[in-house]
C-alpha positions in Angstrom: -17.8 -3.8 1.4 -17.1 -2.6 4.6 -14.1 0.5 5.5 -11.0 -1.4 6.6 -9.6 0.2 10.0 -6.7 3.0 9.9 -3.3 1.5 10.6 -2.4 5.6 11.7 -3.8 6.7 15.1 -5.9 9.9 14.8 -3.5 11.3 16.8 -0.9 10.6 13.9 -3.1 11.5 11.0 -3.8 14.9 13.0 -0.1 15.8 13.1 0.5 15.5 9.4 -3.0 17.3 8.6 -1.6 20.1 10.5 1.9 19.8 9.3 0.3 19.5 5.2 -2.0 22.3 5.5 -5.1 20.9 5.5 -6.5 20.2 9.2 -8.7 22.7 8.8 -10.8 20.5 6.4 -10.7 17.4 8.6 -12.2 19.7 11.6 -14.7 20.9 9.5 -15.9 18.3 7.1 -14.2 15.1 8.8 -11.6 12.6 6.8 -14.5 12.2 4.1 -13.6 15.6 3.2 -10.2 15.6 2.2 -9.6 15.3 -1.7 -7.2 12.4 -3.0 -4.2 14.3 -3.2 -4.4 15.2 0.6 -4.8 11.7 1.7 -1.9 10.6 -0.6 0.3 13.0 0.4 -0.7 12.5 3.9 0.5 8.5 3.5 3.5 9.8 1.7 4.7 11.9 4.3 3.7 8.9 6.7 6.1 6.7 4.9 8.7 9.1 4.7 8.7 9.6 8.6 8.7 5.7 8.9 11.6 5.7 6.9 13.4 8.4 9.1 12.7 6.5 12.2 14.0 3.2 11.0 17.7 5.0 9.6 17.5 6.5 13.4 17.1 3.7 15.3 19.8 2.0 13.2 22.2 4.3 14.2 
């Protein structure tokens, strides 16, 4: 089974690396590197940003 395509840009995924602490890793080892807990913190500050912009652009 092949990897399915990121719906973040790397651009996007780079902002929250460096915002969670961990960018370090992903320059050094890549995306492969990072444990579980990075990656699903990293979606779950990508939801909560999501979130944020939607309330905003209701307003």
């Amino acid at each position: 089974m092949g990897r399915k395509r990121s719906m973040m840009s790397d651009s996007f995924k780079e902002e929250i690396a460096k915002e969670l602490g961990f960018y370090d890793k992903v320059q050094k080892d890549g995306w492969g590197g990072i444990s579980g807990r990075d990656a699903g913190n990293m979606v779950k500050r990508a939801i909560q940003m999501a979130e944020e912009q939607m309330v905003k652009n209701r307003n």
